[in-house]
RODO-2510 file (C-alpha; in nm, 4 decimals, decimal comma):
residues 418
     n   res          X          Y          Z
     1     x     2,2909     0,1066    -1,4151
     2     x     2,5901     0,1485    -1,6120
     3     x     2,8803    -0,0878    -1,4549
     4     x     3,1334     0,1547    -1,6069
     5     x     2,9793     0,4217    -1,3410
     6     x     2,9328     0,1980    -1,0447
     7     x     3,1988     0,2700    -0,8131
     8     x     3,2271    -0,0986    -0,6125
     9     x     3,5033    -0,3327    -0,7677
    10     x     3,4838    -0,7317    -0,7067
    11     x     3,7348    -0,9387    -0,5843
    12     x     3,9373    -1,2716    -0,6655
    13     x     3,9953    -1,3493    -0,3209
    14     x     3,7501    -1,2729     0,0066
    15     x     3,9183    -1,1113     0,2922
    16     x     4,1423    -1,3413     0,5470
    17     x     3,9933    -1,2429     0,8256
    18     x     3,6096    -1,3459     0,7196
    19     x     3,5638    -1,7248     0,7395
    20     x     3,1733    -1,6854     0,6460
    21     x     3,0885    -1,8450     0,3290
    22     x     2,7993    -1,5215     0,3075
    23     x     3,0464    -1,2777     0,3600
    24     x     3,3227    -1,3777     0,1456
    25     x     3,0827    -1,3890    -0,1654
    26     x     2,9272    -1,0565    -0,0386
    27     x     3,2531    -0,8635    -0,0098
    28     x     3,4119    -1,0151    -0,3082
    29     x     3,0930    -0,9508    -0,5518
    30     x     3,1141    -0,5761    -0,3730
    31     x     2,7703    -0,5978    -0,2114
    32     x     2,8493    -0,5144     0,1357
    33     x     3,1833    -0,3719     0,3224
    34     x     3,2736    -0,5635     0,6675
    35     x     3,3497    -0,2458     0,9440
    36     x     3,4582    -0,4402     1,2141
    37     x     3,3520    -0,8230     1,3836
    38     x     3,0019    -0,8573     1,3327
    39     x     2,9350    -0,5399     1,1631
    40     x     2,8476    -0,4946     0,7734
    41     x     2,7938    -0,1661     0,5609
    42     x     2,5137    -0,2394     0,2580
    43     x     2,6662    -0,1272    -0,0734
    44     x     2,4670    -0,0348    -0,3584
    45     x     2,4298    -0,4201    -0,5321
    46     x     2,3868    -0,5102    -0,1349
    47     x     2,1268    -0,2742    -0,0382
    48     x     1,9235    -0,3158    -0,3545
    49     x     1,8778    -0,6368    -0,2655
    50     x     1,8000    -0,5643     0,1112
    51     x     1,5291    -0,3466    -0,0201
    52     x     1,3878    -0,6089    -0,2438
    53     x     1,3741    -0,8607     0,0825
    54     x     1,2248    -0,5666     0,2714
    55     x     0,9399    -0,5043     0,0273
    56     x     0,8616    -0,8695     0,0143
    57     x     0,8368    -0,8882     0,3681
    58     x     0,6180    -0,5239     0,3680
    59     x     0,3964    -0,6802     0,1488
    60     x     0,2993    -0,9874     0,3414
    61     x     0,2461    -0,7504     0,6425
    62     x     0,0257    -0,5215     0,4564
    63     x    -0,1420    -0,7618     0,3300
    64     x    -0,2790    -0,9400     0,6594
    65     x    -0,3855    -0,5977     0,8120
    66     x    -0,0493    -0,4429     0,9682
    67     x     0,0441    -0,1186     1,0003
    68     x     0,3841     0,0696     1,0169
    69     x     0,5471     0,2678     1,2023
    70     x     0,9198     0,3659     1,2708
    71     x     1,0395     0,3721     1,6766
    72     x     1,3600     0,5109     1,7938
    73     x     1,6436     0,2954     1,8610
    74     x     1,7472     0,4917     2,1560
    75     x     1,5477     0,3833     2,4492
    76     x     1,4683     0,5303     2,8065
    77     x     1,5792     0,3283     3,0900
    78     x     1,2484     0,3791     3,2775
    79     x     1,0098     0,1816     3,0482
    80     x     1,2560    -0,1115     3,0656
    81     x     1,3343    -0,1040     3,4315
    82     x     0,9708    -0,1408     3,4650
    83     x     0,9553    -0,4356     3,2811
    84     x     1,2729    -0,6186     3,4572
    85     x     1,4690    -0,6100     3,1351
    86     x     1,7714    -0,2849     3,1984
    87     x     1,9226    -0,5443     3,4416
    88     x     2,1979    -0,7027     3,2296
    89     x     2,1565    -1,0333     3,4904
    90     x     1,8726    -1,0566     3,2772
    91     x     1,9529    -0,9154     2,9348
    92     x     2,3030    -0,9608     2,8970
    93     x     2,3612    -0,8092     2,5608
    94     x     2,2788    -0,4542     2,5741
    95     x     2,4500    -0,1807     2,4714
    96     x     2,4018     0,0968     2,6796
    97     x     2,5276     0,4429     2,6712
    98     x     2,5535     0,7758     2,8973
    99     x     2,3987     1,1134     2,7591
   100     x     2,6088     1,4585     2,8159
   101     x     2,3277     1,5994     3,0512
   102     x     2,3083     1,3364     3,2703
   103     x     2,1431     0,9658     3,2978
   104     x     2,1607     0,6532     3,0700
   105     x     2,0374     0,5312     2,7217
   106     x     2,0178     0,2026     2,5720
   107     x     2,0283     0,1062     2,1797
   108     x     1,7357    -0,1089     2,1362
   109     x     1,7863    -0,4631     2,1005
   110     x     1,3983    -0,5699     2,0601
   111     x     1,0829    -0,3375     2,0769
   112     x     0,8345    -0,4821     2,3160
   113     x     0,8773    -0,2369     2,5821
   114     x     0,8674     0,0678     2,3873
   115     x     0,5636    -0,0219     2,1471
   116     x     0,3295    -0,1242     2,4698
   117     x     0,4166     0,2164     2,6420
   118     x     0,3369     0,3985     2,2824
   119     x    -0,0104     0,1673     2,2594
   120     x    -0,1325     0,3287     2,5649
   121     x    -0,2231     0,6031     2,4230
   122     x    -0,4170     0,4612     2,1448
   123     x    -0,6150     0,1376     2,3020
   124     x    -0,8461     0,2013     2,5394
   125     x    -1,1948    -0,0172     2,4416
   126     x    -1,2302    -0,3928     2,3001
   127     x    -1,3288    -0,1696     1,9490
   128     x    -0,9749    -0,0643     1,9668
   129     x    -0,8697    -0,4411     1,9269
   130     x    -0,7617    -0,6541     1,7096
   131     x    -0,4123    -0,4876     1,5982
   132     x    -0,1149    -0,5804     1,3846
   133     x     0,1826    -0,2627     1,4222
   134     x     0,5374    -0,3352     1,2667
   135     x     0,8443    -0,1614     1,1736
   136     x     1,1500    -0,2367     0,9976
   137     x     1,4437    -0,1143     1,2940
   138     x     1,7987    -0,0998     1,3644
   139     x     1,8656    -0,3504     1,6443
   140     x     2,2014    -0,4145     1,8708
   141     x     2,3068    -0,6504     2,0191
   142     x     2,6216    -0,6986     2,1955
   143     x     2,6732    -1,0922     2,0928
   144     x     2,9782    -1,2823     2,2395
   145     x     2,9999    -1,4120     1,9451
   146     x     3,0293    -1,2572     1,5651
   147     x     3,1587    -1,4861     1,3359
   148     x     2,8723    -1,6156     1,0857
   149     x     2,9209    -1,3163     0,8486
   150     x     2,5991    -1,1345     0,8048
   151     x     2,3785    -1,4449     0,9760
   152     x     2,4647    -1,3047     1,3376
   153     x     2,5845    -0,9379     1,3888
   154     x     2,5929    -0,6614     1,6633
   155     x     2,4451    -0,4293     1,4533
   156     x     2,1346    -0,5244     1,2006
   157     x     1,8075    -0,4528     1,0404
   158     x     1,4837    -0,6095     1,2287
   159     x     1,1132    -0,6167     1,1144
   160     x     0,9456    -0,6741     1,4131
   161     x     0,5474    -0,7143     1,4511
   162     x     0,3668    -0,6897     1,7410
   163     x    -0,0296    -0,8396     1,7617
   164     x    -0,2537    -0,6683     2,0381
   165     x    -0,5693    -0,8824     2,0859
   166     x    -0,8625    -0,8931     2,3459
   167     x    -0,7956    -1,2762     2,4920
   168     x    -0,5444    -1,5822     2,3583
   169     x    -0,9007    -1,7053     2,1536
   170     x    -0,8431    -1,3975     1,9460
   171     x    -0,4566    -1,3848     1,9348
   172     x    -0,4633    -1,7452     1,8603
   173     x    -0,6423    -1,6291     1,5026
   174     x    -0,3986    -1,3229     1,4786
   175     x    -0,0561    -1,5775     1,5339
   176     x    -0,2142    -1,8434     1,2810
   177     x    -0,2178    -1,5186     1,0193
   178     x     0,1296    -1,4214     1,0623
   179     x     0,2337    -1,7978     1,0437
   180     x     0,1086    -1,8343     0,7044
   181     x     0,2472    -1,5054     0,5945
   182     x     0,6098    -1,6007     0,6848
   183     x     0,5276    -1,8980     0,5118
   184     x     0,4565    -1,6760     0,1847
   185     x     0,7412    -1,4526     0,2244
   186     x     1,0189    -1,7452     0,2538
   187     x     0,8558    -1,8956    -0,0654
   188     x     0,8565    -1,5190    -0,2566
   189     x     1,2573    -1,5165    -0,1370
   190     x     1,3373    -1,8222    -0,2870
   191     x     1,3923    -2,0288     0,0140
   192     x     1,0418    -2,1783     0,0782
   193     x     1,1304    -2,5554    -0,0205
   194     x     1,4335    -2,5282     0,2410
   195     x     1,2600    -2,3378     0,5435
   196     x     1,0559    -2,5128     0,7624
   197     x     0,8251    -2,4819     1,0246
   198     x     1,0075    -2,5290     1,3695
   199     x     0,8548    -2,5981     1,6839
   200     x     1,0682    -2,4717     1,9812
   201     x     1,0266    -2,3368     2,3406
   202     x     0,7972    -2,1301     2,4460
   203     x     0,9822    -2,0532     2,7637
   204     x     0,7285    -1,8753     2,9756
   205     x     0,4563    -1,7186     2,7515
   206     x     0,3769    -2,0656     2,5609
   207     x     0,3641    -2,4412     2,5501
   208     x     0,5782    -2,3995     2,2247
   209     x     0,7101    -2,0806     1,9581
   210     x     0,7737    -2,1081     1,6061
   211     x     1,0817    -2,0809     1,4334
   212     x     1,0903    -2,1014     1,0189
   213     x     1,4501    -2,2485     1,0208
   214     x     1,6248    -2,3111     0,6804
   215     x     1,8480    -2,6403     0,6258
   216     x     2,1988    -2,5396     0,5585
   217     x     2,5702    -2,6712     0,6137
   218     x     2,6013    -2,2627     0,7942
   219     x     2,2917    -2,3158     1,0230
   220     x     2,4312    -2,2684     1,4073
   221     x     2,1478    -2,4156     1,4824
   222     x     2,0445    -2,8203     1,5491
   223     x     1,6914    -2,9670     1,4271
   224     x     1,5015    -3,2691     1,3638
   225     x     1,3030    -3,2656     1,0168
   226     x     1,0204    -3,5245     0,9365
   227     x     1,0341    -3,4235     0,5231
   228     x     0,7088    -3,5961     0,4135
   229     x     0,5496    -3,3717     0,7267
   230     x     0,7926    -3,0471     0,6605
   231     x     0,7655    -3,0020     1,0116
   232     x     1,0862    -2,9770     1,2238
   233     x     1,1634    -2,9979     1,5877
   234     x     1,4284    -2,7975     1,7456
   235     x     1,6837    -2,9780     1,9670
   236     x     1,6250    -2,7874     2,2720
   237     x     1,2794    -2,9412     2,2963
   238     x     1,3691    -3,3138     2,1847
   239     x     1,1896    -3,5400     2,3927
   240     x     0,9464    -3,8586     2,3739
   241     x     0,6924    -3,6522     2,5085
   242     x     0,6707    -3,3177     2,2623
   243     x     0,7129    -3,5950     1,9621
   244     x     0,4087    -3,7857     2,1254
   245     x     0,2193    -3,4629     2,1032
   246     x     0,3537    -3,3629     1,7761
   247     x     0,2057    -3,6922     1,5991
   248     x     0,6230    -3,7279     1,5132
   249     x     0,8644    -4,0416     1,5507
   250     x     1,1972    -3,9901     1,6429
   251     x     1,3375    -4,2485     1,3610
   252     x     1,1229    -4,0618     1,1243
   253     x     1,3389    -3,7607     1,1717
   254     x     1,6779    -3,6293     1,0246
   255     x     1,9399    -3,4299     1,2100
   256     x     1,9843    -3,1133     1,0160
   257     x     2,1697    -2,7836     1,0412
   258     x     1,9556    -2,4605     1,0152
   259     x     1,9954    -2,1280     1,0187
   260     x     1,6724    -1,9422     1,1922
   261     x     1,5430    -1,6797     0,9470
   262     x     1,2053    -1,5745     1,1329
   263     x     1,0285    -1,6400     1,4735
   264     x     0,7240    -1,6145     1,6166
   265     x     0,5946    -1,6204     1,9506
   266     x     0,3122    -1,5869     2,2289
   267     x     0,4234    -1,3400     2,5171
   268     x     0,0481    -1,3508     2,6853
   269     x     0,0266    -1,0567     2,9555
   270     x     0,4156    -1,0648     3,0011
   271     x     0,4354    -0,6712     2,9008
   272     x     0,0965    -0,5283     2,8666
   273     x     0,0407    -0,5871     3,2463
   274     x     0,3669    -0,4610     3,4258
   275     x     0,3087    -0,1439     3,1811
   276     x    -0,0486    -0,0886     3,2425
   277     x    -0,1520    -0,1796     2,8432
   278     x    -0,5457    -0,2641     2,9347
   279     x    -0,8917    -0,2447     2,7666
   280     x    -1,2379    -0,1945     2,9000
   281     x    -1,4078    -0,5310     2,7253
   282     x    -1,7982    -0,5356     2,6521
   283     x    -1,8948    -0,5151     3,0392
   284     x    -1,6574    -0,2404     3,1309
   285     x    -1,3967    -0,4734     3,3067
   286     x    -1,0596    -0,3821     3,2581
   287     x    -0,8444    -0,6446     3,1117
   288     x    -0,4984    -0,6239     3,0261
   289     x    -0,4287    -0,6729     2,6491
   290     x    -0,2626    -1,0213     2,5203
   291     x     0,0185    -0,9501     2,2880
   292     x     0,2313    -1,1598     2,0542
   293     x     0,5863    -1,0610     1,8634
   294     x     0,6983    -1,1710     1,5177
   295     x     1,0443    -1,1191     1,3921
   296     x     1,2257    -1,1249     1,0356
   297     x     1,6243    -1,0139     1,0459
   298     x     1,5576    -0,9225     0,6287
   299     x     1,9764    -0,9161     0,6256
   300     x     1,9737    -1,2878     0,8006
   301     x     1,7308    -1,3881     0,5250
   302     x     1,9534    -1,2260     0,2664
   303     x     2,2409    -1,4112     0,4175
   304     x     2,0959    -1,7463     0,4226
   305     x     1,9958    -1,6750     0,0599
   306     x     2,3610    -1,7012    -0,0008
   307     x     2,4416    -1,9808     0,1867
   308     x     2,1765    -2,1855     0,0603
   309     x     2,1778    -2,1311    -0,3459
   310     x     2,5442    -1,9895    -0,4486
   311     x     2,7224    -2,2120    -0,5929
   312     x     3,1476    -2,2232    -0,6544
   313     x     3,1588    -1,9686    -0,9377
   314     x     2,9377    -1,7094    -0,6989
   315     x     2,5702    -1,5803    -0,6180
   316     x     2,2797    -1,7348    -0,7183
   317     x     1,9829    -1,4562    -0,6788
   318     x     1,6248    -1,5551    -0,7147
   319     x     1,4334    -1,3267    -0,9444
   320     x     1,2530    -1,1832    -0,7347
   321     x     1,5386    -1,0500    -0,5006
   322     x     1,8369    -0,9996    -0,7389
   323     x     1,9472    -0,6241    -0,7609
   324     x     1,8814    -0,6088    -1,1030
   325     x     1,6980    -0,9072    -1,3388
   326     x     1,9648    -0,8931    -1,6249
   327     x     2,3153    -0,8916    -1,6696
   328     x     2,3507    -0,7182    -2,0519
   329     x     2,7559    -0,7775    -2,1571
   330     x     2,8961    -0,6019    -2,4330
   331     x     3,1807    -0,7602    -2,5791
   332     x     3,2611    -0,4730    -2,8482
   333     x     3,5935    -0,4453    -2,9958
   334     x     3,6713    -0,1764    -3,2335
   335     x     3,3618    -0,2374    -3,4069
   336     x     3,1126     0,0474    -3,3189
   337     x     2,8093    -0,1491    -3,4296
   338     x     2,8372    -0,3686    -3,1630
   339     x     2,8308    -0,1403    -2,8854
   340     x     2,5408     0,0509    -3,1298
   341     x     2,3611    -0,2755    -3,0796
   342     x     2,4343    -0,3267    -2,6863
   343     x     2,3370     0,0239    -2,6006
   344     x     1,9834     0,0144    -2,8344
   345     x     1,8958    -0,3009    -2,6477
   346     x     2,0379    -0,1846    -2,3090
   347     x     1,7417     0,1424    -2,3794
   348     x     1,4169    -0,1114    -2,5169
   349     x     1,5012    -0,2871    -2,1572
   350     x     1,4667    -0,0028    -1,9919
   351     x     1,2104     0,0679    -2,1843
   352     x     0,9991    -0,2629    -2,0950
   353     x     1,0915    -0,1540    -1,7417
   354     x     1,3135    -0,4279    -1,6977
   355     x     1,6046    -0,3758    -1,4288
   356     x     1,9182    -0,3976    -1,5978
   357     x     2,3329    -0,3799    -1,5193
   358     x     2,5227    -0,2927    -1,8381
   359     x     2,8791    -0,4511    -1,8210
   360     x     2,9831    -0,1708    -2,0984
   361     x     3,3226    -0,1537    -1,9544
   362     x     3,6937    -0,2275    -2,1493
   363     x     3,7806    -0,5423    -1,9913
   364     x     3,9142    -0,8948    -2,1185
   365     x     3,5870    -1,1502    -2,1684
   366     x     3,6917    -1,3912    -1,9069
   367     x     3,6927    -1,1019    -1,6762
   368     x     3,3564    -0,9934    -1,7771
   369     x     3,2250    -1,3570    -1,7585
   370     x     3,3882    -1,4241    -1,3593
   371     x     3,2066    -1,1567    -1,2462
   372     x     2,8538    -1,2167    -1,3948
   373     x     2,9078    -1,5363    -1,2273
   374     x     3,0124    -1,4113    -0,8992
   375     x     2,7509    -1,0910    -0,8877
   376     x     2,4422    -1,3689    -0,9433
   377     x     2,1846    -1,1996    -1,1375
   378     x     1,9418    -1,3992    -1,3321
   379     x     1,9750    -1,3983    -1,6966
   380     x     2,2924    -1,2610    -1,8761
   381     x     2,2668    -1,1234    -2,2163
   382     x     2,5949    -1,1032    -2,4546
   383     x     2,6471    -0,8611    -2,7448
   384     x     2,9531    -0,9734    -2,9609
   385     x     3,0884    -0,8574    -3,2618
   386     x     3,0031    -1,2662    -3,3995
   387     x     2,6300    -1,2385    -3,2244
   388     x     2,5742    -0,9043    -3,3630
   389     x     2,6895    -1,0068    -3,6965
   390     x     2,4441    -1,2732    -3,6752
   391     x     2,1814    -1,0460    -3,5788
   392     x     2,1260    -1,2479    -3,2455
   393     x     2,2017    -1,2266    -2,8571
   394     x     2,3585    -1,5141    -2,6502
   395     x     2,0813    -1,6008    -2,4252
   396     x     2,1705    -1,7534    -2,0324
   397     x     2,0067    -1,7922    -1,7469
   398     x     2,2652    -1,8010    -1,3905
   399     x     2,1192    -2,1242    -1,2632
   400     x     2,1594    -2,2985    -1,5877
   401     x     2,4852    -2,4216    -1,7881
   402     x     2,3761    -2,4054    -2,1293
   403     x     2,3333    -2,0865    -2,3321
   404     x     2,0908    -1,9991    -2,6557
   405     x     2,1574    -1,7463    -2,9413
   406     x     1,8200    -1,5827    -3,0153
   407     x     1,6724    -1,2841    -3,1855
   408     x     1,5968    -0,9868    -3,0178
   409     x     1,2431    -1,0365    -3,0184
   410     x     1,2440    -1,4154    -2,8512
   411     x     1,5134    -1,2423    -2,6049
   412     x     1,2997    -0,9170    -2,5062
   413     x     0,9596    -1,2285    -2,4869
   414     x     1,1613    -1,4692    -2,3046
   415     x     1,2978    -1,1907    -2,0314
   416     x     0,9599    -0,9762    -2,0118
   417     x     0,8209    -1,3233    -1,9056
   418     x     1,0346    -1,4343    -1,6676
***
């Protein structure tokens, strides 16, 4: 990508009316565009990185056996008023709309109902059982409350897994799975040694869910972190008795903000048997099927990100989620070898396949330097007319202070490697 030709423009200041430390960095650096209170458009820096949280997350889910598919965020009143869930004295955060012919929709806020009506058509025997189905999903929700920037929004991308298992023996294997995947994916994002394990309540399903919560000043939530253990206790389950249980002492734990970046929990029979989601086991009994439900918000991740590792001169990206690896800066003046030299190594990157921004635009260098700070990407390469002359590149990586003049070859080994 030629910087010249991408049509976003950063910032000095963030907007007034965003007080989130995620969203002022986002909006200034030109990765996303604030519509209204708790709604965010993805721009292309933004959405590159989305995509690079989503395939992380695809991955994992691939990996342990899951398989895809893509519901409709419109939803039909029936399936839910079966369950007890179109009331709003229960689910208070719908939004709901009216259709020109007559009757009601609702914009999905979660998927259980919809997936367990769709399942019925496909499980039918215990051979049909064990089974992992995701999707990655537009949820709304109508929150009272929109003011942590991209952390909690009306409007937002969801990857929601269901499990589908024959008893809790067998889902009990299935949840253990997932748990270590999230584990995987927080630590492939860059946020593993900060996100922790979470026990909270179950409410009616489950002695206890999960939550994978990571410490931050931005965190709305409260928890209780033994550090040697990396286990953490959510405050809404803080008593003598769950720390008995736990193997946890309360003066062995540390208040901490937290911002809750993934969840998983047991929901038993809860929606398989109002819906009629059975399986004839071994014997030819019919059973009804014991589900669990695992959710990533990949834009809550991406937010916490920010929160977590910028720093005061911008975003700090991980490699493995930045929108692009390097940051190549051309500082050419009037002297058309050095802009010979930026563009030749701007194509062998390419070349090597490595992802690439090329600041090739006529701008002051302090200008060009604030914004490779604020846009975050990993390593940032400088062609000057005094580097060129030297026949070497100014070598830096975003998370360090120091920079390193090196050949091309030691640059093109040092960023193939990294």
């Amino acid at each position: 990508m030629l910087q010249s030709e991408l049509f976003t423009k950063t910032r000095k200041e963030g907007p007034k009316d965003e007080v989130a430390r995620n969203a002022q960095l986002l909006i200034r650096a030109g990765y996303i565009h604030k519509e209204m209170a708790g709604v965010y458009s993805f721009l292309p820096l933004g959405l590159r990185v989305l995509n690079k949280i989503v395939g992380i997350i695809r991955e994992e889910m691939n990996a342990i056996g899951g398989q895809e598919l893509f519901l409709t965020a419109l939803q039909d009143p029936a399936v839910w008023k079966t369950s007890g869930r179109w009331s709003e004295q229960v689910v208070d955060n719908w939004f709901k709309t009216e259709i020109k012919t007559g009757g009601a929709a609702g914009l999905g806020f979660t998927h259980e109902e919809p997936i367990v009506r769709l399942m019925k058509d496909h499980i039918h025997s215990y051979r049909d059982l064990p089974k992992f189905i995701y999707q990655f999903q537009t949820k709304f929700r109508n929150e009272e409350r929109a003011k942590s920037g991209i952390l909690r929004t009306r409007e937002f991308l969801m990857k929601d897994l269901y499990s589908f298992a024959r008893d809790e023996k067998e889902h009990a294997k299935l949840y253990e799975k997932v748990k270590s995947a999230y584990s995987r994916i927080f630590n492939r994002a860059g946020v593993g040694r900060r996100t922790f394990l979470t026990f909270a309540s179950g409410g009616s399903f489950s002695k206890y869910s999960h939550e994978f919560q990571t410490v931050c000043d931005a965190g709305e939530d409260t928890i209780y972190l033994d550090e040697k253990k990396e286990i953490a206790v959510n405050k809404e389950v803080l008593a003598p008795e769950v720390l008995k249980e736990l193997g946890l002492k309360r003066e062995g734990l540390t208040e901490k903000k937290a911002v809750e970046v993934g969840n998983i929990f047991s929901q038993g029979i809860r929606f398989s048997e109002p819906l009629g989601l059975t399986f004839k086991d071994e014997a030819g009994t019919e059973k009804p099927v014991v589900m669990g439900a695992y959710g990533i918000g990949p834009g809550r991740l991406l937010g916490a990100i920010v929160e977590l590792l910028a720093d005061k001169a911008g975003l700090v990206w991980p490699a493995s989620v930045a929108p692009f690896q390097v940051h190549l800066v051309s500082l050419a003046s009037e002297n058309g070898e050095t802009k010979s030299s930026a563009d030749a190594l701007y194509k062998k990157l390419l070349d090597k396949g490595v992802e690439t921004l090329y600041d090739d635009r006529d701008l002051r260098v302090g200008e060009k330097f604030a914004d490779d700070d604020l846009l975050g990407l990993p390593i940032r390469l400088v062609v000057s007319d005094k580097t060129a002359k030297a026949g070497k590149i100014e070598f830096k990586r975003r998370i360090e202070d120091k920079s390193e003049l090196l050949s091309e070859a030691e640059v093109m080994e040092r960023v193939v490697s990294l």
